[in-house]
Kinemage of the C-alpha trace (Angstrom):
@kinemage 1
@onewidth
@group {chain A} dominant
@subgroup {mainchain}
@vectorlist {calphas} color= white
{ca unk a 1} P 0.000 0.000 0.000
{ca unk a 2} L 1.094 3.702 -0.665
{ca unk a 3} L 0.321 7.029 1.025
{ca unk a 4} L -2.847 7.582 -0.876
{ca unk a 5} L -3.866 3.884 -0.119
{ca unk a 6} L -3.572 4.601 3.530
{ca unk a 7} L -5.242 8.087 3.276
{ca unk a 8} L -8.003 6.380 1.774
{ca unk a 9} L -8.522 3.704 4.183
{ca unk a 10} L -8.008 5.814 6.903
{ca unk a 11} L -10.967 8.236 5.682
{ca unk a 12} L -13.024 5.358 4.972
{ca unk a 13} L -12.608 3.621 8.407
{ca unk a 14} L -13.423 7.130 9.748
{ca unk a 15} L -16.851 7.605 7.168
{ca unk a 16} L -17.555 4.952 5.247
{ca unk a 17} L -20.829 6.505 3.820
{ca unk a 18} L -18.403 9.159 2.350
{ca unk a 19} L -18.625 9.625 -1.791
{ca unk a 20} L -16.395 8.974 -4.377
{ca unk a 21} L -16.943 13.010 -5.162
{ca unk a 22} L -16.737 13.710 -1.257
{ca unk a 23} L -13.428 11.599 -0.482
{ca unk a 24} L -12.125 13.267 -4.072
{ca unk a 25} L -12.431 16.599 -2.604
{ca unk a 26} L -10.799 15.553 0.706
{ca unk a 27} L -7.876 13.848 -0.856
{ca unk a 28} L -7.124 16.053 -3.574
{ca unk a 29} L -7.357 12.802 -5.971
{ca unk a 30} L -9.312 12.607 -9.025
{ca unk a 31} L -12.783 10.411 -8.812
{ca unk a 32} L -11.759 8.415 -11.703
{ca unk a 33} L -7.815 7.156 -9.381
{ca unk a 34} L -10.200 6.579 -5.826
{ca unk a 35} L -12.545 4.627 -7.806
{ca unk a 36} L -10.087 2.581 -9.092
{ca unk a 37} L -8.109 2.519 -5.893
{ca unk a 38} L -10.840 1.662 -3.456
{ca unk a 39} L -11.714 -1.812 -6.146
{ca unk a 40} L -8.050 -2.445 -6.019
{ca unk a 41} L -8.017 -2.321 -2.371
{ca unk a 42} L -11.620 -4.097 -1.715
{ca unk a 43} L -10.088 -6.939 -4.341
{ca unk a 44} L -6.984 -7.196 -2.387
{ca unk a 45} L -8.920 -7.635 0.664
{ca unk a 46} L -8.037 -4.472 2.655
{ca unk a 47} L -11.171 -3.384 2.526
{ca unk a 48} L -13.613 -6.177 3.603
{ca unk a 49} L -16.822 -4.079 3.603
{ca unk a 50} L -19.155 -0.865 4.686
{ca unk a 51} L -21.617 -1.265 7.762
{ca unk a 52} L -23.658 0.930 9.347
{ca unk a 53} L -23.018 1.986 13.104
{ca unk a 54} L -26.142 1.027 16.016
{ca unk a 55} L -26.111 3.725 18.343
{ca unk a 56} L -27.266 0.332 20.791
{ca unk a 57} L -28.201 2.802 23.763
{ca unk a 58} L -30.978 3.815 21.336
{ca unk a 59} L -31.709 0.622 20.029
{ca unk a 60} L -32.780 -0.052 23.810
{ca unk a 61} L -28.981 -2.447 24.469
{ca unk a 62} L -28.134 -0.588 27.102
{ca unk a 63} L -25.861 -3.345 29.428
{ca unk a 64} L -22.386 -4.609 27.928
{ca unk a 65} L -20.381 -6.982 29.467
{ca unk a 66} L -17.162 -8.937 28.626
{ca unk a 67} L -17.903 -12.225 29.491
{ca unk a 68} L -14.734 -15.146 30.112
{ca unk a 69} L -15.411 -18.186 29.428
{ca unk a 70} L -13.515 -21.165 30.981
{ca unk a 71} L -14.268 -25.638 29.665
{ca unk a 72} L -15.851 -27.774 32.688
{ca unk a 73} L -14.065 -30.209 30.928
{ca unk a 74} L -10.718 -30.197 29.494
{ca unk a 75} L -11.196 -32.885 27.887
{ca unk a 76} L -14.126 -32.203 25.792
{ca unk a 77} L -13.447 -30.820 22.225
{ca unk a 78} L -13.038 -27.168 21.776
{ca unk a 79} L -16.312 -26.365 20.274
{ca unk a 80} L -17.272 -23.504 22.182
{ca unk a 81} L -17.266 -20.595 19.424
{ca unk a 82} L -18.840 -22.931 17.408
{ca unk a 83} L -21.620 -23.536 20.255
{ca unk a 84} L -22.260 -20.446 21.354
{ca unk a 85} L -22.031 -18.650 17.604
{ca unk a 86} L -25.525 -18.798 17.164
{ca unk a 87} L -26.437 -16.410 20.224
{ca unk a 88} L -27.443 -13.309 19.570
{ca unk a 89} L -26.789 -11.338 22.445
{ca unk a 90} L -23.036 -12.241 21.558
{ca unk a 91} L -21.112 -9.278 19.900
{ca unk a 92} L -17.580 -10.514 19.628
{ca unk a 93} L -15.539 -13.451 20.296
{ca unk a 94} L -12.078 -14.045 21.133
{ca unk a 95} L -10.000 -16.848 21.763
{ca unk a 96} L -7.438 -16.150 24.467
{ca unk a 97} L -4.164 -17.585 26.095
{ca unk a 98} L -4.555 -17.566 29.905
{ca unk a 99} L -6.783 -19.081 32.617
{ca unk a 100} L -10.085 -18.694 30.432
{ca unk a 101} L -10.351 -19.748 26.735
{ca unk a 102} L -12.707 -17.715 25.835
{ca unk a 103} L -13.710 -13.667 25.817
{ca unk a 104} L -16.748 -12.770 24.759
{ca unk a 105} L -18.814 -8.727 24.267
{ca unk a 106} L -22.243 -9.179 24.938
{ca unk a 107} L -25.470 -6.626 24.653
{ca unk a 108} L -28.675 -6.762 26.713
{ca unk a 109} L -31.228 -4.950 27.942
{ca unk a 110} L -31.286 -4.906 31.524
{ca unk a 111} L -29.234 -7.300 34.697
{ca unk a 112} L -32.598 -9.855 34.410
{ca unk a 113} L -31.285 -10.520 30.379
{ca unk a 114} L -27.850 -10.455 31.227
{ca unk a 115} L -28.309 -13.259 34.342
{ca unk a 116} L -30.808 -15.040 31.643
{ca unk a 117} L -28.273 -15.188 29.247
{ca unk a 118} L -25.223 -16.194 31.133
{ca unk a 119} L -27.109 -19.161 32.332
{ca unk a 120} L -27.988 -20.225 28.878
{ca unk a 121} L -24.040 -19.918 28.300
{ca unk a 122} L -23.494 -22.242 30.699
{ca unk a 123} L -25.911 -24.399 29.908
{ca unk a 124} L -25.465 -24.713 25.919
{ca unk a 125} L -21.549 -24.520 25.840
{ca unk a 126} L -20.710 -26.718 29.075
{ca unk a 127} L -18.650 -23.288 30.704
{ca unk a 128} L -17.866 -21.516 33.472
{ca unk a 129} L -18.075 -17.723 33.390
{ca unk a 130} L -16.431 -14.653 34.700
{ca unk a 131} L -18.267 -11.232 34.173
{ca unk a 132} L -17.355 -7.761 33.691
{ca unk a 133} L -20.480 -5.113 33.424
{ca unk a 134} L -18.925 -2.256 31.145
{ca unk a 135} L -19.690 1.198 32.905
{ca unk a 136} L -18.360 3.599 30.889
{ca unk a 137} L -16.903 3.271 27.067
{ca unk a 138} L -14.402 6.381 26.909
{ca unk a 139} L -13.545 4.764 23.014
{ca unk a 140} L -13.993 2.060 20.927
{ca unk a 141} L -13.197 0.827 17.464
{ca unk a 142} L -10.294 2.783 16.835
{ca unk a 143} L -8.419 1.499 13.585
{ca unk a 144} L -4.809 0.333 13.742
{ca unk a 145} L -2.351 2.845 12.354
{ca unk a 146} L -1.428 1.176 8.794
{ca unk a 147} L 2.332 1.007 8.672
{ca unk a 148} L 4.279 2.560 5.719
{ca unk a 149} L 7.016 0.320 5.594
{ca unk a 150} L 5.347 -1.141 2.673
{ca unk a 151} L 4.541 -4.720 4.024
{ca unk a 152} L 0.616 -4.208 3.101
């Protein structure tokens, strides 16, 4: 990737609802070289889509919690992503070195939801769990600086 690669995935991380005409202005760049850039770079796989963003306070999810999740059994298969994928109240998962296997971001509505849906946790992927209620969110979602050294 070159500069104006990275200047156009950084304003595109940053509004993805932006124009062609709109991020032309910004950058300076002919329509006709972002066009062509942004398919190069959504071809390559640097850019892997556009979403919209939930304000979820709004949308009425207003608990979060990281959840960890630790195998009853050692023994069993690792199947737990695959268990608990269909849930959802799930956000993210992550799988994790340390005492628990698994890391989860949840949204619910209230502490009655959240206790409901721990339990079915348990229940469906054979776990025990360690919960974190998020209070605050100071920021979130930040992209990674993309380095120049050229190895993108």
């Amino acid at each position: 990737m070159d500069s104006l690669d990275r200047r156009i995935v950084s304003h595109l991380a940053t509004d993805s609802s932006a124009s062609i005409g709109e991020l032309s202005d910004i950058l300076d760049v002919p329509s006709s070289t972002l066009h062509q850039r942004i398919k190069r770079l959504e071809t390559r796989g640097v850019i892997t889509g556009y979403r919209a963003t939930v304000n979820q306070r709004e949308a009425g999810l207003t608990l979060h919690a990281l959840v960890s999740l630790t195998p009853i059994d050692p023994a069993r298969p690792d199947d737990v992503a695959e268990l608990i994928s269909p849930i959802a109240e799930i956000e993210s998962c992550w799988s994790v070195a340390g005492t628990e296997s698994y890391i989860v971001k949840v949204a619910v509505t209230d502490p009655g939801e959240l206790e409901s849906l721990l339990g079915r946790i348990r229940s469906i992927a054979n776990v025990s769990t360690r919960t974190s209620v998020i209070l605050s969110t100071p920021f979130e979602g930040r992209q990674a600086v993309i380095p120049e050294d050229g190895k993108n």
